[in-house]
N, C-alpha and C positions, 0 to 999 in steps of 0.2 A: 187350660183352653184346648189344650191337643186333646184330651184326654174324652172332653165335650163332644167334636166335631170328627167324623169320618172325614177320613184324608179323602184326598182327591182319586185316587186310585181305586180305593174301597169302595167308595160313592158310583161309581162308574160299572165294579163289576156289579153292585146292587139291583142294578133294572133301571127302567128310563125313569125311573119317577119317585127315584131315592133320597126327595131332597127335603129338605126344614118345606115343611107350609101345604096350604092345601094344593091339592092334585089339580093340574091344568087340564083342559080338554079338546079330545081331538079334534081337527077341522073338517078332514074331508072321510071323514066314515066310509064312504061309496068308493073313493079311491083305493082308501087301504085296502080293504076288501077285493077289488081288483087285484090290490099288487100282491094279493094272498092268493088269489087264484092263478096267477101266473109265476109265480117266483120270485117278483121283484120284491126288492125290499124294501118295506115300507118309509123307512128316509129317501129313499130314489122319489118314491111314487110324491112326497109331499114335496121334496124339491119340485119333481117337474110343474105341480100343482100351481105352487110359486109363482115359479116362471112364467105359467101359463095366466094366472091370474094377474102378474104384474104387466105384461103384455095385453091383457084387455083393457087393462085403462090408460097403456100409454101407446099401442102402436098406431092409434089414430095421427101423431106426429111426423109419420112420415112425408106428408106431404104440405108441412107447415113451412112458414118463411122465415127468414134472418128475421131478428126486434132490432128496431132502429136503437135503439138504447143498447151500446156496447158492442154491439157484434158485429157489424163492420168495423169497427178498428180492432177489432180480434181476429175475423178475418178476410174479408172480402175487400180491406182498403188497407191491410195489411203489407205491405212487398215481403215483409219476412216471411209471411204463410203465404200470401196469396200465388208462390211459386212453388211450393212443395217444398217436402224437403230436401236440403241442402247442407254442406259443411259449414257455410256460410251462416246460412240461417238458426246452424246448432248452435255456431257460437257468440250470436247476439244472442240466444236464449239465455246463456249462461252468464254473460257478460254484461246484459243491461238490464234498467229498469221501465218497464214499461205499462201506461193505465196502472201507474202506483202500486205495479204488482213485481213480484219476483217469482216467475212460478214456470223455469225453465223447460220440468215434463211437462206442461199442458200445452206450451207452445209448439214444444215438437209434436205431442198429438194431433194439434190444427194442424201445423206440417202437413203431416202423414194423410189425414183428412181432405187437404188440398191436392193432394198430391191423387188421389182414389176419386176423389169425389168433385173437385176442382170447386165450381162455384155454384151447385145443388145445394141448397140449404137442407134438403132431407136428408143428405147423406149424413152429415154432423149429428142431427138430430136423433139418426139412426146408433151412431157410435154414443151419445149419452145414453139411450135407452138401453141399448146391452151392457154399458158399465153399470145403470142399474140393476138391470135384471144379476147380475155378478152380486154388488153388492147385497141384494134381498137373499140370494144365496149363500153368502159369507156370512149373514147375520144371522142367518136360521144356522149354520153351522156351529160359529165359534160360540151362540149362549147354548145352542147343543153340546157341544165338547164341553164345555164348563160344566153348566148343571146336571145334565143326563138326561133334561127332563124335554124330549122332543113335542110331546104337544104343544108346553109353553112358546116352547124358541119357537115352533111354526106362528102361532099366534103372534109373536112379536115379530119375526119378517113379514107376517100380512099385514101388519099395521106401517111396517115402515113402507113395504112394497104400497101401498096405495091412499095414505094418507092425504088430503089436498094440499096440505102446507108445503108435499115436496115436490109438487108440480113446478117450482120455481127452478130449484134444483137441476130436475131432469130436464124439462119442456125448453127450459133457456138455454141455445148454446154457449152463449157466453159464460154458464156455471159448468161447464167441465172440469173448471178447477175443482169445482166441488166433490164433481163424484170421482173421479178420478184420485185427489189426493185419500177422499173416504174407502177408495177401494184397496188401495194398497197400504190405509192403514188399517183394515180387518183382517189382511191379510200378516200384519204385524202380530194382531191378535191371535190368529189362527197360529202363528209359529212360537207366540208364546207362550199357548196351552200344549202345544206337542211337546215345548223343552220341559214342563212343569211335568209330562207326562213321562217321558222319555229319559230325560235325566241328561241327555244330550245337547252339549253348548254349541254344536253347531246348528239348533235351532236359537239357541240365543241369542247368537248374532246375527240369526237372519233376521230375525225379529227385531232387532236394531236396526240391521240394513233395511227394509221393508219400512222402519220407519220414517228415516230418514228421504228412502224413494219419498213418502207420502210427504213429507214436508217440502221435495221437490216442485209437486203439483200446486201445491199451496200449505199456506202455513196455519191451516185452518187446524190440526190436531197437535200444535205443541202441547196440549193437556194429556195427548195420551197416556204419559208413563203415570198421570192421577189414576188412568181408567185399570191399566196392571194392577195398582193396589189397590182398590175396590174388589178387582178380581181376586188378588190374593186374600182379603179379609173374607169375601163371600163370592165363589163358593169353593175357591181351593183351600181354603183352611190353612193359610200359610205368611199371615202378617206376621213380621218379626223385622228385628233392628239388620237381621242379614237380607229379606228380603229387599226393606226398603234400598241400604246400598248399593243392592243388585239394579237397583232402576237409573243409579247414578251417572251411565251415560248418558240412557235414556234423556235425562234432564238438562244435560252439560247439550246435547246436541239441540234440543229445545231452546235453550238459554241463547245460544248462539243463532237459528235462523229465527228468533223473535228481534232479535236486534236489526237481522236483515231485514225482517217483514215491517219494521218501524223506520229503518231507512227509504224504502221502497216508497212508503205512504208518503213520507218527509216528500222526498223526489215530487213525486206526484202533486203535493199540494192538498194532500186527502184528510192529514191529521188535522185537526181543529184545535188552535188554542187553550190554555188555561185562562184567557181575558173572555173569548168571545164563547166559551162553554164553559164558567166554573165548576171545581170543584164537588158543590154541593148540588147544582143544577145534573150533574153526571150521575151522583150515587140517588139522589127522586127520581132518573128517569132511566137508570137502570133497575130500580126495582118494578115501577109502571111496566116496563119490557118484560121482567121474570115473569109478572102476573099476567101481562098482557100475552104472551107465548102460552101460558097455560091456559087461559081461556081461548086460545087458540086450537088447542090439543083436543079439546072438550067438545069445542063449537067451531069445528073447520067451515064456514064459510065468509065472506066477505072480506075475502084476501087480494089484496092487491099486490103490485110488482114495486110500490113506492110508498112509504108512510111519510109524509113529511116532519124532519125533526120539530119539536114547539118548545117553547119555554114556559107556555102557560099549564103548569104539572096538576096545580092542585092540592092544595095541602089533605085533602082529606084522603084523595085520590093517591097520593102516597103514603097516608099514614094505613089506610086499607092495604094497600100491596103490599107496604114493609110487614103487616099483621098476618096477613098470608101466608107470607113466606118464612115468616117465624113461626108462627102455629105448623105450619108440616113439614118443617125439618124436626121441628118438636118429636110428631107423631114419628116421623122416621127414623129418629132417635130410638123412640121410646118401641119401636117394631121391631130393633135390631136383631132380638133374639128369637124371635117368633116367628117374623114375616124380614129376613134379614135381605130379599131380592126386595125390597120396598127398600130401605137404608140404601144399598147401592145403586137400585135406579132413580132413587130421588140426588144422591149427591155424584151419580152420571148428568144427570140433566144439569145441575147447579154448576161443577164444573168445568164441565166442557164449556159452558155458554161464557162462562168470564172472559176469553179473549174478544168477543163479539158484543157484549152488551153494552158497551158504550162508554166504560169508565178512561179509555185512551177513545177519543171520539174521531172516527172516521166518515168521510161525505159530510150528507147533509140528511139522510135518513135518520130519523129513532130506533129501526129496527125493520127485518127484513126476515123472509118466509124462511129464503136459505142458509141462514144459519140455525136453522133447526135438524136440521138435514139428518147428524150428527147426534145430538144434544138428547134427542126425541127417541132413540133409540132405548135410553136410562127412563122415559118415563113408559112407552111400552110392554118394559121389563118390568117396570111397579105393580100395573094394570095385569098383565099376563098372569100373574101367580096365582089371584084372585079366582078369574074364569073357571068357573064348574057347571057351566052348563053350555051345552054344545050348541041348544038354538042361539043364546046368547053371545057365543064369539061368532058363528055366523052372522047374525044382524048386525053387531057391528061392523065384521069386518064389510058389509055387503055393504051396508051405508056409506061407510068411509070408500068404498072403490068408486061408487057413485056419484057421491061428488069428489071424489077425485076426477075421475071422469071428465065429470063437466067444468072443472078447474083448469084441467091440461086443456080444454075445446077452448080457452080464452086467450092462448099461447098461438093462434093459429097464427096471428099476425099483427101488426104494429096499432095499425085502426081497434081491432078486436079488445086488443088488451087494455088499450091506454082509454077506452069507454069504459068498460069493465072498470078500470083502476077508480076512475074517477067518479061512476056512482057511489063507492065501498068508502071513499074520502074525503077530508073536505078542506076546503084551500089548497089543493094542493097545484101550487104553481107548476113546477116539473111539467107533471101529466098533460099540463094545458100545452107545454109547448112539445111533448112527445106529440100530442093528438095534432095539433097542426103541423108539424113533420110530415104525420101520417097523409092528412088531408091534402097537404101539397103533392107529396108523393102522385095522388090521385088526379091532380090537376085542378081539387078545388082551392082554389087561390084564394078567394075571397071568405070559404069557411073557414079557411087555415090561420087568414089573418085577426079573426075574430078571437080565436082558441090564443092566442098571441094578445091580443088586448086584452084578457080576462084577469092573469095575473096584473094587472096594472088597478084595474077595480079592486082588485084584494088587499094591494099595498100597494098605495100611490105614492108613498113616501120611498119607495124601495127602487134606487135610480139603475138596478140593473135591469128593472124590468124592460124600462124606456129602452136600454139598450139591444136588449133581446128585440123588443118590435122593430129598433132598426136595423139589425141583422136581416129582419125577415124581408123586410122592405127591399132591401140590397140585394138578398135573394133572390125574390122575384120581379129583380130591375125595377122596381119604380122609386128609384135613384131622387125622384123630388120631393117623394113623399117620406125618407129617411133620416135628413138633414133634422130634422125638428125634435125626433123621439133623443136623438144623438145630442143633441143640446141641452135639451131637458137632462139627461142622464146626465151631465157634465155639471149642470147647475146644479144637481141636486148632492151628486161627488163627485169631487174634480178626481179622485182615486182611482176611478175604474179605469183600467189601459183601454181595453177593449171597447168603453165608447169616444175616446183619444183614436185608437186606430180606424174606427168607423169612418170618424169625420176625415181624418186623414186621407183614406181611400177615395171618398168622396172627393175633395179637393186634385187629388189624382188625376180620375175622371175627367176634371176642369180643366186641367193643366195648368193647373192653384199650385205649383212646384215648392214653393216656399211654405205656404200654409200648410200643406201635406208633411212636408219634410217636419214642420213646427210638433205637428200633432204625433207621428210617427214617432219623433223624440219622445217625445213624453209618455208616450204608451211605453219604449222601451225602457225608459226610468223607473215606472211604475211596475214591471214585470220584466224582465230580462231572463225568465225563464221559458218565456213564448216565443219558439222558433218564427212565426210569425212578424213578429216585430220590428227580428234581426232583417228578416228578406224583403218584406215593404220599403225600408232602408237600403237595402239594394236594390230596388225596382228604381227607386229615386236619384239613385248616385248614377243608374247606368243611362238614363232621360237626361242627366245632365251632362254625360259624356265624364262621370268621374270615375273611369273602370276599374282603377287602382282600389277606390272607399266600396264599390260594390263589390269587391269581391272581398274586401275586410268584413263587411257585413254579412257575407255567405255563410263566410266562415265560422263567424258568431252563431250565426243560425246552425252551424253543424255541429259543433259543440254541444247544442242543446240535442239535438239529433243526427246523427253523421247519415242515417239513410234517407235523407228530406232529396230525394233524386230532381226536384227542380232548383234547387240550393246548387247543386254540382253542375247540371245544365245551363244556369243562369254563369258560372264562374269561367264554363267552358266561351259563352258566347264571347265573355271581356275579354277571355285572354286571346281568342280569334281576333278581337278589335285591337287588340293591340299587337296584332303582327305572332304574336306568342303559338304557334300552332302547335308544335309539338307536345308543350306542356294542356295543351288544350286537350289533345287527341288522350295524352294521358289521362286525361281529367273523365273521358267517353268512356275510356276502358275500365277505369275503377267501377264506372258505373255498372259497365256491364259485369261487374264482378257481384254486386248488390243487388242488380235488378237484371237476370239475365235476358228476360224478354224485353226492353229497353230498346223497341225499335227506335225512336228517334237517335236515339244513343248510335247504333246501329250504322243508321242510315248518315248520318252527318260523320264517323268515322269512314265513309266510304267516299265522300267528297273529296 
């Protein structure tokens, strides 16, 4: 096999375009050319190309808003970002679990973000776009450093740099995790083509350390040390029984933040059963998602920010997928020695996507734009090697910036998207009450509340929907028109806490003490992992003059979350009622320890 394949080294001093298969082609002709008449050289000139290209389709963002999906509780309703960074705030990052994530560097980025940019949403928006524009640059690097063959890797950064599917990615603040942990794991890569080249173990472990950074931001590349050996089979020419051992950190530190990244979900409430998702329902509608990503890759439009999971798969409809996807792994098999960048970016794309396709089932999605992000880079490199005609990678990639273009323009804002989502879908409840979020926002109350009844036509049987309308109702105080939807939901499951705590509240309102307190139990029976639950239970004990049971109740609620700062303010008032001031005043100061702008905090310590 050695004997077959030019080393890595050899291959490198050969010229850019010394590899198995036909010759890729350049993209920007006119640039080179430039950078030949000036002295630059012609990798500068395609990087800045890049750069400049991946900034026409996305600097339109600067002047976009937060998405009401996620990103206020990431950061704008945050206390741990919404104060900058802080010692404090470093070490809930590392210490807790939060939005079912564990993903300690992204949260210090928001930090740092809050901290620069406070509560501009284009600022955030601004710091994803340069992480990508990093990564379109890393990409075009490390399959340069690997294969030599710089037309291709420019090809395959133009495709990552402005694909529509990765408008999700960039355009969303709340996916910083994404490109944030994908930057500093290319940057894994990049340290370990230098150790393959150099021979030097102090790239090795940076290339470990680098990885492990990225599984910091999220735990989105524990596949990486698969993607090292793909690299070593092709194009370093260096699979062997000592390679693979070589990746055996790699894998030990995988092994270890997967188990974290399955706690975190557990925490959250995000993993889905083996009752209420089987087995077999997982591997149909993970192969639908392989095929369905692909015909996404093909046919980038009609992307939304939500798919709703379905259980109605299709038997044909997966035995088609499952055929597909055995027919060209076939072909990529059978390409190995010919077209051997087709083998490794077809089992790049396969996987990478296994942690994400649904076989441990997280939310309530089937499948989502951003975890392509990644995955889509292996199919790129399939495509790339092919390209021999220069009008040809231009039209595509112009296509693809195009509607990329018009992809990220549907990011602009909460209303924007969640229209958008819901022409491209269908059922999909979510979206109905993302758009009347929206619509309230606006102050149309009455369109909002329609966008809220629609899930209910869809699944009338479905008693959390009833719920959801009387949230809304509650929302916009019409406190009499609530009671009804909250009954219904009860009658249809007595399970759901949250229409127990509804009625509850309600009854509140009344100064219904006893019936409130009744309902409030049972929500907290029902879920006692909703900090919520715990402190309506203290709202109730402290009406009754019980300051002792309200502040047992606080407490329970801090447990669930120790930074719930109206949990420690409510604990402060009881122990003021009971003469206790001092332990009170302590109770202010802790606050101002978690929340240092806590004027009320503040101001009642100055009493």
């Amino acid at each position: 096999m050695a004997a077959k394949r030019k080393s890595f080294a050899s291959r490198r001093k050969s010229g850019p375009d010394a590899t198995t298969g036909p010759q890729a082609v350049d993209l920007k002709t006119a640039a080179l050319n430039f950078g030949e008449r000036t002295g630059i050289s012609r990798t500068t000139v395609l990087g800045f190309a890049l750069g400049a290209l991946t900034l026409a389709v996305y600097a339109q963002v600067w002047n976009f808003d937060f998405i009401t999906i996620d990103d206020p509780n990431y950061t704008t309703v945050n206390p741990h970002v919404l104060y900058g960074l802080s010692l404090s705030g470093i070490k809930w990052a590392f210490t807790k679990f939060y939005m079912a994530n564990w993903m300690p560097l992204t949260w210090i980025s928001f930090m740092l973000d809050a901290s620069v940019y406070q509560s501009w949403a284009g600022g955030y928006h601004i710091t994803n776009v340069i992480l990508h524009v990093a990564n379109v640059l890393l990409v075009f690097h490390v399959i340069r450093e690997a294969t030599g063959r710089e037309s291709m890797s420019a090809l395959v950064a133009a495709l990552f740099a402005v694909h529509p599917i990765h408008a999700e990615s960039v355009a969303w603040i709340s996916e910083r995790k994404d490109v944030l942990s994908i930057f500093f794991g290319l940057l894994s890569l990049s340290a370990y083509l230098s150790y393959v080249r150099q021979k030097r173990t102090w790239w090795y472990w940076g290339s470990l350390a680098l990885f492990g950074t990225s599984l910091l931001a999220k735990q989105t590349l524990v596949t990486l040390p698969c993607v090292l050996l793909l690299l070593d089979y092709w194009p370093l020419g260096r699979l062997s029984v000592r390679t693979l051992a070589e990746k055996a950190p790699f894998f030990a530190i995988s092994a270890v933040i997967s188990v974290v990244a399955v706690l975190a979900q557990a925490n959250g409430q995000a993993v889905r059963s083996l009752e209420s998702v089987p087995i077999a329902l997982r591997l149909a509608t993970a192969a639908i998602a392989y095929a369905s990503y692909l015909q996404k890759a093909i046919i980038p439009w009609n992307l939304g920010v939500y798919y709703p999971y379905s259980t109605d798969v299709g038997l044909l409809r997966v035995a088609a997928s499952i055929a597909a996807i055995v027919l060209l792994t076939a072909a990529a098999v059978w390409s190995r020695r010919r077209y051997p960048f087709v083998t490794v970016g077809w089992f790049w794309f396969l996987g990478t996507l296994v942690p994400m396709i649904g076989l441990v089932q997280v939310g309530s999605q089937q499948l989502a734009d951003r975890y392509a992000y990644f995955p889509f880079i292996g199919l790129y490199l399939a495509l790339a090697g092919f390209v021999t005609s220069r009008r040809l990678a231009m039209t595509v990639v112009g296509v693809a910036a195009v509607l990329g273009f018009l992809q990220v323009g549907y990011w602009r804002d909460t209303l924007t998207l969640a229209e958008h989502t819901l022409q491209v879908t269908d059922d999909n409840a979510f979206m109905h009450y993302t758009l009347g979020d929206a619509l309230a926002a606006e102050g149309r109350v009455d369109d909002a509340l329609q966008e809220f009844r629609k899930p209910m036509l869809m699944e009338p049987w479905n008693a959390s929907h009833y719920c959801k309308l009387g949230e809304a109702f509650v929302r916009f105080n019409r406190l009499d028109q609530a009671r009804r939807p909250y009954e219904i939901a009860v009658g249809l499951d007595d399970g759901i806490a949250a229409a127990h705590a509804g009625l509850g509240w309600l009854h509140l309102q009344n100064k219904q003490i006893t019936a409130a307190k009744r309902e409030f139990e049972r929500a907290l029976e029902l879920d006692n992992g909703d900090q919520s639950n715990y402190f309506n239970l203290a709202l109730v004990c402290e009406q009754t003059h019980d300051f002792a049971g309200s502040i047992n109740y606080c407490r329970g609620a801090l447990k669930v979350n120790d930074y719930l700062v109206a949990a420690h303010h409510l604990i402060a008032d009881n122990l003021r009622r009971q003469g206790r001031t001092e332990e009170a005043n302590a109770e202010l100061r802790y606050v101002l320890t978690i929340a240092p702008y806590d004027d009320q905090a503040r101001e009642m310590l100055g009493k």
